[in-house]
N, C-alpha and C positions, 0 to 999 in steps of 0.2 A: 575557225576562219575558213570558209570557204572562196576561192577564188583572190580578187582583191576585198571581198565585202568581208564586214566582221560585225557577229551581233555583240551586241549593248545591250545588257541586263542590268533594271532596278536593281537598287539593296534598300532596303531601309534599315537604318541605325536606333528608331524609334521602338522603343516596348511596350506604346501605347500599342490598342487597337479600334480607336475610336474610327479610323478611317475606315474602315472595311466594313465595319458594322454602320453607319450610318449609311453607306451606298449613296454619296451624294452627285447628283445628276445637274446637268446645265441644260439640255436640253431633256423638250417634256416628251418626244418622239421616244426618245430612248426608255421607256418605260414600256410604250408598247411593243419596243424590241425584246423588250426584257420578259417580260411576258409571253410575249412567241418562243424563245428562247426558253421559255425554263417549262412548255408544255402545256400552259393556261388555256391556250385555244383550242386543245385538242378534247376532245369528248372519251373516255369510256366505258366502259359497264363493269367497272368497279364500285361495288355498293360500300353504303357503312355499315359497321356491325352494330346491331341491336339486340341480339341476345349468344349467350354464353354459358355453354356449361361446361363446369371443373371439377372433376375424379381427384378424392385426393384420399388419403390415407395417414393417420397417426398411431403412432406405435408407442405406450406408456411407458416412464422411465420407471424403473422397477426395482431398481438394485443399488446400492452408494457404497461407496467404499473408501477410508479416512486414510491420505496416504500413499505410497506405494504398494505395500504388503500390508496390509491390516486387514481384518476379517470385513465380508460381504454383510452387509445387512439391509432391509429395505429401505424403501425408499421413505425419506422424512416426509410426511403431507400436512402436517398440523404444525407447523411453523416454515418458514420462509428458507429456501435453503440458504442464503447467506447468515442466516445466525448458525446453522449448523456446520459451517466450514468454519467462520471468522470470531466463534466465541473464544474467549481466552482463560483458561482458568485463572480464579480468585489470585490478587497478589501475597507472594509468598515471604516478601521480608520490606526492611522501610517502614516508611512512614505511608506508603498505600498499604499496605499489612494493617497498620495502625486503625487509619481509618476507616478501611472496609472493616474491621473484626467490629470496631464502635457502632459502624453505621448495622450492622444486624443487630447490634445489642441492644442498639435505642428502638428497634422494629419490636423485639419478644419484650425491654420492660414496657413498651406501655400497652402492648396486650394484658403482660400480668396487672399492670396496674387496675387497668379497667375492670379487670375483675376480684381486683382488694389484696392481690398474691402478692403483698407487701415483703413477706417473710423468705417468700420463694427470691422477690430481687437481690435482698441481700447476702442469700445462700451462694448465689452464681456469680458475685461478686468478689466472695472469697474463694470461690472455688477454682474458675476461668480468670486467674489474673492476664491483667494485657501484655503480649511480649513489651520488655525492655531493649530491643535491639534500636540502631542508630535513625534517628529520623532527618530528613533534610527537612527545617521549618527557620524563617527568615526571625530575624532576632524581634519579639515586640508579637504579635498577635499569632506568631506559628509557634513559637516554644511556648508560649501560657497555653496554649490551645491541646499541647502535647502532657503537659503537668496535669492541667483538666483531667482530659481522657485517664489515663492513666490513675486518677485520683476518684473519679464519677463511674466512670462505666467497667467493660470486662470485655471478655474475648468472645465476640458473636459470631468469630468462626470456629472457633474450640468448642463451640457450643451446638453449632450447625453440624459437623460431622462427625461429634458424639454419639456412642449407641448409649441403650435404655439404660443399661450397665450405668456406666457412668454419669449419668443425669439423676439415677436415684442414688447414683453413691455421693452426690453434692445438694440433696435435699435431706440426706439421711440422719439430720438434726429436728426435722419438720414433724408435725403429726398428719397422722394419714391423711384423712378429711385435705388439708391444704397442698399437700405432697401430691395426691392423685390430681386433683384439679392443675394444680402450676405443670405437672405432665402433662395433660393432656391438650392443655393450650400452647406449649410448646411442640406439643406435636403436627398441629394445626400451622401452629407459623413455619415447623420444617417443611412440611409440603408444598406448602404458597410459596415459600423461600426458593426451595429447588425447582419447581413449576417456573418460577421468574429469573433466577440468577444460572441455573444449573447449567451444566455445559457438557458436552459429548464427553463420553465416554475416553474417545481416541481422540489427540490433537493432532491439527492437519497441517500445522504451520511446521515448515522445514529450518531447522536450525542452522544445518548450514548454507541456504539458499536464501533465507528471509522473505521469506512465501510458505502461500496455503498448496497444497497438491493433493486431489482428490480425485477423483473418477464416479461415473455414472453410467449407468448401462437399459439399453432397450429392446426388448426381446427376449427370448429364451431360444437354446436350443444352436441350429444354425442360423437362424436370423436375429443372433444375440448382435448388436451393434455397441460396442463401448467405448465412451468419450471422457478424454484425460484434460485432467486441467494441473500442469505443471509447473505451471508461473502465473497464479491469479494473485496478485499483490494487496488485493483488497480492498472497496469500493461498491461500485455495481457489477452484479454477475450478471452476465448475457453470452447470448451464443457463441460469439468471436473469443471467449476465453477458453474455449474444448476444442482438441484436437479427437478427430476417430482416431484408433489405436487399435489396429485389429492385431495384434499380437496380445492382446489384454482379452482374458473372460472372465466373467464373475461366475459362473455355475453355477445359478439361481437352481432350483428346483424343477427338474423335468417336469414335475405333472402339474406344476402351475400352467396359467393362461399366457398368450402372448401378450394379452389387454390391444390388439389390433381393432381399431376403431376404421370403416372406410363409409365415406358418404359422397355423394353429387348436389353441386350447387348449381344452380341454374340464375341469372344475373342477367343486367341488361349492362353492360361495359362504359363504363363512364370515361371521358376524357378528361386526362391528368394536366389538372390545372396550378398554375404558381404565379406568384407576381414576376411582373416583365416578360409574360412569355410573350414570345412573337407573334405576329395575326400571321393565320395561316394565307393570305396570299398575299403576295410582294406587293402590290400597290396601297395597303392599305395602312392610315395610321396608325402607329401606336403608341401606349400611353408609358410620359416619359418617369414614372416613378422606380423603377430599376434600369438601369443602363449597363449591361454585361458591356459593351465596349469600353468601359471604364476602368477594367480590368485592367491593372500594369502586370503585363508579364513576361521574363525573360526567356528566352527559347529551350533551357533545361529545366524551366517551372512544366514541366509535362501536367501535373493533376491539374494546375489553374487554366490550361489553356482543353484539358478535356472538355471540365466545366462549362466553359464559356462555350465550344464548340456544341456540346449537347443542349445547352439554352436557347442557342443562337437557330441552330439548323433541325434539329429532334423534336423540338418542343413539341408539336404536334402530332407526332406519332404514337404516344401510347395509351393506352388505355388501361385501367384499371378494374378489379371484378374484388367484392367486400367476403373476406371468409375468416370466419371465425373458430380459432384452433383451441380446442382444452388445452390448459396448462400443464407444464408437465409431461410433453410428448416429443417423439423424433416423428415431423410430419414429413411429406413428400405428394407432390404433384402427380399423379399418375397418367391424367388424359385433358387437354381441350379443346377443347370446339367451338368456332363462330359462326354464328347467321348473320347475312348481310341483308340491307334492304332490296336485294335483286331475286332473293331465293334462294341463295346456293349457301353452301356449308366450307370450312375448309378448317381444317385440323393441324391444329400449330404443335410441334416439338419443341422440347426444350431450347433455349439458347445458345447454352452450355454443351449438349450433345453435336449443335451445327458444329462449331467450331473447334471438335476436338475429332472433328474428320478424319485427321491424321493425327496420331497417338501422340502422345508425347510434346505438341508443338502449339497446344495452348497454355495460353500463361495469363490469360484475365481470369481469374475466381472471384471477382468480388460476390460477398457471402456466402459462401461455399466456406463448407468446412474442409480444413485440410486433414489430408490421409482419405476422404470420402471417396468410396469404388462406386459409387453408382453410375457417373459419367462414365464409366469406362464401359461399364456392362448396359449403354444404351439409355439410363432412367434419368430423372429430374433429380437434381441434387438436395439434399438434407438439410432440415429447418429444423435446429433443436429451441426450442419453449421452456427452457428452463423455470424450476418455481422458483423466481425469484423476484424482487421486490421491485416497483417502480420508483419509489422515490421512500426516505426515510428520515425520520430525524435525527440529525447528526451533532454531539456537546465539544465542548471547546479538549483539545487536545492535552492531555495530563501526562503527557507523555514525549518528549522528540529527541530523538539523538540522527545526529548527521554524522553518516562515516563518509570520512573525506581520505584523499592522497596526500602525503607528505614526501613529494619526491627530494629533498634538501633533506630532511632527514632519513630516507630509504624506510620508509614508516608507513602506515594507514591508524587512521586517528578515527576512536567512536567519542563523538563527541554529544556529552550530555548536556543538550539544553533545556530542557525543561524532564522535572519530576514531579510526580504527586507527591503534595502535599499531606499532613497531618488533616488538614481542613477539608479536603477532599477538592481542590484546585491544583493546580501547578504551580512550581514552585522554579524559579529561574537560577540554573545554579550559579550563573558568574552574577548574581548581583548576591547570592549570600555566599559565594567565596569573598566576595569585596566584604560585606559584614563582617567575617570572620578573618581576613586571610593576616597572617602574623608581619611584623615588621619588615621593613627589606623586601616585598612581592609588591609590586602596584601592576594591579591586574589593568589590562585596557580594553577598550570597549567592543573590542572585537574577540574578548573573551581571551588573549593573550597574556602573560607575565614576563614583563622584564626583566634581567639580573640587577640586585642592588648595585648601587657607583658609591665609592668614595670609602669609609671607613666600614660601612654594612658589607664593601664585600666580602671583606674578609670572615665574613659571617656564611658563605655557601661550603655546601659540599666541595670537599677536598681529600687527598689521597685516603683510600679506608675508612673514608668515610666522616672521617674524623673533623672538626673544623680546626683548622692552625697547624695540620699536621705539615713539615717542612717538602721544598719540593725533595725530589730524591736525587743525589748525590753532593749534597747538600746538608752540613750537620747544623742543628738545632742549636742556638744558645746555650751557653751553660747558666744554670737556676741560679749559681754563685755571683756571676760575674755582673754588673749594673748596666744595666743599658748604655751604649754609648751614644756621643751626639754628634758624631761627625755624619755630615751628608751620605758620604757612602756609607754609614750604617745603617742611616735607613734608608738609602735605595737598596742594602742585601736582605733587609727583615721584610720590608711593604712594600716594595715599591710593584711586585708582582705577586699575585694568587693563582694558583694552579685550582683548576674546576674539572672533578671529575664528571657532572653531568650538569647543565643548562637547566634554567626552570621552565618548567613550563604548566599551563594551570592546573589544578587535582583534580576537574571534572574531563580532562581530553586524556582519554583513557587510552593507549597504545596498541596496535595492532602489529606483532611481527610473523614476516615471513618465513612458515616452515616446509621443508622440503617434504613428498609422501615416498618414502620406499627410495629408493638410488635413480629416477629419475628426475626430471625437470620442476614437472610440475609440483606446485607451493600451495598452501592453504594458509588464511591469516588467522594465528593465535592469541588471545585475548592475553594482554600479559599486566607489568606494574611496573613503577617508576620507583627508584631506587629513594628520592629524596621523598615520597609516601612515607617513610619511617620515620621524618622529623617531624610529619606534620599531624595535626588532631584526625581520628578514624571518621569523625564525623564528616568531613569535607574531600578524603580525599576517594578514588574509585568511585565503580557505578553503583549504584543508588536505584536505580529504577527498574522494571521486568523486564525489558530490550535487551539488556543486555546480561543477564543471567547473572547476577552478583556470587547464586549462590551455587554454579557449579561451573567445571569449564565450560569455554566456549569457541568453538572453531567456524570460522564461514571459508567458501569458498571463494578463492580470489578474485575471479570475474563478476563477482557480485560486488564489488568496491570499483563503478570503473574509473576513467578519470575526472566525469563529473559530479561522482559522490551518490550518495545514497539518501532517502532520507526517510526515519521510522518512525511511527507514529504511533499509539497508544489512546482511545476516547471512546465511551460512552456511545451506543446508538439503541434508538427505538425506533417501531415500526409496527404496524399493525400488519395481520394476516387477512386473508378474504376470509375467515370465519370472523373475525372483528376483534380474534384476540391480540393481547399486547404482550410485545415480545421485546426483552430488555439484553443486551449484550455488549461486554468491553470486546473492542474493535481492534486491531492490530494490520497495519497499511504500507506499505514502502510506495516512497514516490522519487522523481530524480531528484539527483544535488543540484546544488548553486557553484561546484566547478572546485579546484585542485584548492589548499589551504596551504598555510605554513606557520611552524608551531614556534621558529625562531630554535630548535631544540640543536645543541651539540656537545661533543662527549671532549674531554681531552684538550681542553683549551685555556692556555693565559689569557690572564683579565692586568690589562694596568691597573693600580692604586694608586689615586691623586696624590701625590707625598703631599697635598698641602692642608688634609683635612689632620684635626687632632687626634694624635696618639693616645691609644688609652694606657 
């Protein structure tokens, strides 16, 4: 307030912005104010550019490494790098054991067949029996399918990583003549076999991160540059998943080449066009098929209202130049240059370099790698090209467990929904715990188990485990003396069950929190539920490769966070730019769908209806 006067400022309360962007006018004069106003009248000798040239330079990635510490080896160029971070090795137990061992077996007999090695099929039949370990298969077309197997075929991976040794010691019934031949066709399908299925060496997937972590490197020498990928979850690889990491070298080979590639393109600049851009001068119509004022947005939505604001008022400023980078390389901008239609030239610097004028106090990177020194030291920022794949084909998931929080019960829950199958599908466990699951459990549809009510409950876990065991300080009947029938005797016998542990379903597998060393921080342990002892091996724990049935397994706790986790296991193909085909199981984490609750507690009375029948 100055004086007596006081100014009065609009607000609007609206998170439209259709007003400002339509510019709507009542008088027609005001346009050509608007117009004098924003410069229109004023003339130039500002030309447009019509030719361009751009210095750039590519440096080959050269070097990969599986891991944090794993040995250096070159760079993969004859398959895609996402099969070589994301393959998984062959399943190791189950019923995907089951069915991968079958599905090679049926590959080698009908090669033998073809060529008459009748003799040879049923040598490797008795010789590669199929493991017998526990399958998840739904009652009715997965357990005949499991008898099958087990009855028809034999083990196609006992057979696959067999040496000579042992393949003639399971013909050694054969005569020569048929013996030589059934080897040497088997040898033929081991290499097509390993050629298709084979998988790295070193696996890249972090057990207790549940991610792939790898590294790649470009250059040699002191112009080595290496870029870490420490949380690629698995997907599509692209440049935004590599951090540079200059505390990392691979120490390729001194007297190799750097593979430094530099060339100039010469271009005429095109302007960068999109639907709804604006006509570059204010008077003029335009067409109304996108309406950026249309945008709702509230004042802390920053990225929508950038958007809108570079649509709205940018549109017209950039220009585009077409360059085509080899695959496979850390590229960089080194120099360009515009000719306008006036004559003159003028040499544009990076972006990135303007506005980091003062050290320290820029904070836009978009696509810029992070850790990247070259902004600092003056140059155009780093394009990594990874070989990686555009698009692929992806099969239905055989695979998912969701780790979730159980704050009610101070827990983290891997929960198994889907496993492979016998048949080589997934197999959904809570609808074949429902198949299976024994009296007194009625699972619900959220893959939960209620405690039995009424005379069943007397049928859970109780002190020791034992079912009927008395509560404690409390003596037992005596076996001599006849039941009595007064009321208060059976309110002291039934009328309460003591429960040493809650049920909860046999596929939500338990995660508890261990301390590391004398401080704070915890890592979750993959553990077992005590009522697992009453129930069939078949249905209870994990079942599937996520979650490692067959050795311990520890994650670390920030990877469970409060919205869960969620892991995936499925098939993918893809072809390479040579045209070959390249087949791998896939292994993915994506977010949860938010905290669970297992209903789970320890140490707790249950009433018993006195009014259901005594047995």
């Amino acid at each position: 307030m100055i004086g007596p006067w006081e100014r009065i400022e609009g607000s609007s309360h609206d998170d439209e912005l259709d007003a400002g962007v339509e510019a709507r006018v009542a008088d027609p004069l005001w346009l050509l104010a608007r117009q004098w106003q924003v410069g229109e009248f004023r003339g130039d000798d500002a030309g447009s550019p019509v030719a361009a040239q751009l210095d750039w330079r590519a440096t080959a990635v050269r070097s990969y490494r599986a891991g944090a510490d794993g040995p250096v080896t070159a760079m993969p160029t004859a398959q895609p790098l996402e099969r070589v971070v994301e393959a998984a090795p062959p399943p190791a137990v189950g019923a995907a054991r089951l069915h991968w061992s079958a599905r090679l077996a049926g590959q080698v007999t009908r090669r033998l067949a073809r060529t008459g090695s009748h003799q040879a099929i049923g040598a490797l039949g008795q010789f590669f029996s199929l493991p017998t370990g526990d399958a998840v298969a739904l009652t009715g077309a997965g357990t005949t399918a499991v008898e099958l197997l087990r009855q028809r075929s034999f083990d196609g991976a006992a057979l696959l990583a067999a040496d000579d040794a042992t393949t003639r010691e399971a013909f050694a019934g054969l005569p020569t003549t048929p013996r030589d031949d059934a080897i040497d066709v088997i040898d033929r399908w081991r290499r097509d076999a390993r050629a298709r299925f084979g998988v790295p060496a070193l696996d890249t997937w972090d057990e207790r991160r549940l991610e792939h972590r790898f590294s790649v490197a470009a250059g040699s020498g002191s112009t080595e540059v290496v870029l870490t990928a420490d949380e690629y979850t698995g997907g599509h690889l692209d440049w935004y998943s590599f951090d540079v990491d200059p505390g990392q070298h691979h120490a390729p080979d001194p007297t190799a080449q750097d593979g430094v590639v530099t060339d100039r393109v010469t271009a005429i600049p095109t302007p960068v066009r999109y639907a709804g851009m604006p006509a570059a001068r204010w008077w003029a119509f335009e067409q109304g098929d996108v309406h950026f004022g249309d945008l709702a947005s509230a004042p802390g939505d920053l990225g929508r209202l950038l958007l809108a604001d570079y649509a709205t008022v940018y549109g017209n400023d950039w220009f585009s130049i077409p360059l085509r980078l080899p695959l496979g390389t850390l590229a960089q901008v080194t120099g360009l240059r515009t000719y306008d239609t006036m004559g003159g030239h003028t040499v544009i610097a990076p972006a990135a370099t303007l506005d980091d004028r003062t050290p320290g106090r820029r904070v836009f990177r978009l696509y810029e790698l992070s850790g990247d020194p070259s902004v600092g030291a003056g140059l155009a920022p780093l394009l990594l090209l990874p070989p990686s794949l555009s698009g692929s084909d992806v099969g239905p998931a055989l695979e998912r467990v969701e780790l979730v929080r159980d704050e009610a019960a101070n827990l983290a829950w891997g929960i198994e929904r889907l496993v492979e199958g016998p048949t080589g599908r997934a197999v959904d466990r809570l609808q074949h715990w429902r198949t299976t699951a024994p009296a007194g459990l009625v699972p619900q549809p959220g893959g939960d188990a209620t405690p039995p009510k009424g005379k069943e409950a007397g049928k859970g876990r109780t002190i020791e485990g034992v079912p009927g065991t008395p509560l404690p300080g409390r003596p037992g009947p005596d076996p001599g003396e006849p039941p009595g029938d007064g009321p208060d005797d059976a309110l002291e016998r039934d009328a309460w069950r003591y429960r040493l542990e809650s049920t909860a379903p046999p596929f939500w597998i338990p995660f508890v929190a261990t301390r590391i060393g004398r401080g704070a921080q915890v890592r979750l342990r993959r553990a077992r539920m005590q009522e697992w002892g009453l129930l069939d091996r078949s249905v209870t724990g994990p079942k599937g490769e996520l979650l490692q049935p067959h050795q311990a397994m520890t994650i670390e706790e920030e990877e469970v966070p409060r919205g869960g986790a969620t892991l995936e296991r499925r098939w993918q193909l893809a072809r390479w730019t040579d045209g070959s085909v390249h087949v791998w199981l896939q292994r993915s984490k994506q977010l949860g769908y938010g905290e669970r609750t297992s209903g789970l507690r320890w140490d707790s009375l249950e009433e018993i209806d006195d009014r259901e029948p005594r047995d």
